[in-house]
N, C-alpha and C positions, 0 to 999 in steps of 0.2 A: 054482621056477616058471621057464619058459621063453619064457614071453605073459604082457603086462597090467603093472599095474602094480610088480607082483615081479620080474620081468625085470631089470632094472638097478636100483643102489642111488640116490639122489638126488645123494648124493655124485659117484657117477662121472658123474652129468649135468652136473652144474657145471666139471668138469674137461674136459669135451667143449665145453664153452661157452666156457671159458677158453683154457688154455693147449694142453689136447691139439686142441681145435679149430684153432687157429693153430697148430700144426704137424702139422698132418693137411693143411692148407690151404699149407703151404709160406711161410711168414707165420714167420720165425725172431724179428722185434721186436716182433710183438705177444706178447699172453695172458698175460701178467707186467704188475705194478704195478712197477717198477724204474726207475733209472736208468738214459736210453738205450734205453727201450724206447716204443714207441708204443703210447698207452693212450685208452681210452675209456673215463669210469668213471661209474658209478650209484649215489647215496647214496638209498637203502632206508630208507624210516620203517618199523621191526620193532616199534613201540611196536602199531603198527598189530592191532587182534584178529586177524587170518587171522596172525598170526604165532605168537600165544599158545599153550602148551602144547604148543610143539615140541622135539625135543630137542636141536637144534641152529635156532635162529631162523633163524638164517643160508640155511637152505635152504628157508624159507618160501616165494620166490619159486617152487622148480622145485617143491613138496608142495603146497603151495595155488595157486598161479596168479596169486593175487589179491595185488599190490602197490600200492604208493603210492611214488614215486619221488621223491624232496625234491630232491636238484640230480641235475643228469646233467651231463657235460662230453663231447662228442666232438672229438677232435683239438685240447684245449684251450680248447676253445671252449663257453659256457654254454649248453645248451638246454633243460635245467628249471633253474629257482631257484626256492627254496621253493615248490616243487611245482605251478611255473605256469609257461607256455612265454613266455621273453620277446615282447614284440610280437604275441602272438596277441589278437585283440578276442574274448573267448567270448563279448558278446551278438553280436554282429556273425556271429557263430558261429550261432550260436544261432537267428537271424533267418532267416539264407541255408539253415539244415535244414530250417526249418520250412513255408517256402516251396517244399522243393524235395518236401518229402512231397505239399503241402496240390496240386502240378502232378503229380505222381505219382497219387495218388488220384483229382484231375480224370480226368485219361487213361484211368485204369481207370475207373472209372464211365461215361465216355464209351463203352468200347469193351462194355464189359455190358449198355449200356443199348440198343446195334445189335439191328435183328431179327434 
């Protein structure tokens, strides 16, 4: 195949993601887990079912889409831990959405409601 999902293997996505990406990008310390290298990295829960019955888990992310990300680290630094963004309030979150739908819907019902 030449289009669609046949086009490229999963595999070589990952390697575009990684390391051939950071050197396509002129990026020589990234795209390796190494010593001396500069890393950003994602701990992946594959226990997760969108991972199940692959043939390689590992590429669950780029074949299903659908992840769960347990820790993340960029530039050393934590920004999931156990699968929650330090410092984020999710009701607080949650609140400020809800709000911003419930002034959104006003607006349109406002504007529907013109002769």
């Amino acid at each position: 195949a030449d289009k669609g999902a046949e086009a490229v293997r999963a595999e070589t996505l990952v390697h575009w993601a990684t390391r051939g990406g950071a050197v396509a990008l002129g990026l020589p310390r990234c795209g390796l887990l190494a010593p001396g290298m500069a890393a950003d990295i994602a701990v992946i829960d594959l226990s997760d079912p969108s991972a199940m019955g692959l043939h390689d888990p590992a590429l669950a992310p780029v074949l299903t889409g659908a992840i769960r990300v347990r820790h993340s680290l960029v530039a050393g630094r934590p920004v999931v831990v156990d699968g929650r963004l330090p410092g984020l309030d999710l009701a607080a979150l949650a609140e400020d959405a809800a709000a911003t739908v419930a002034r959104i819907a006003a607006a349109r019902a406002a504007v529907l409601s013109r002769p």
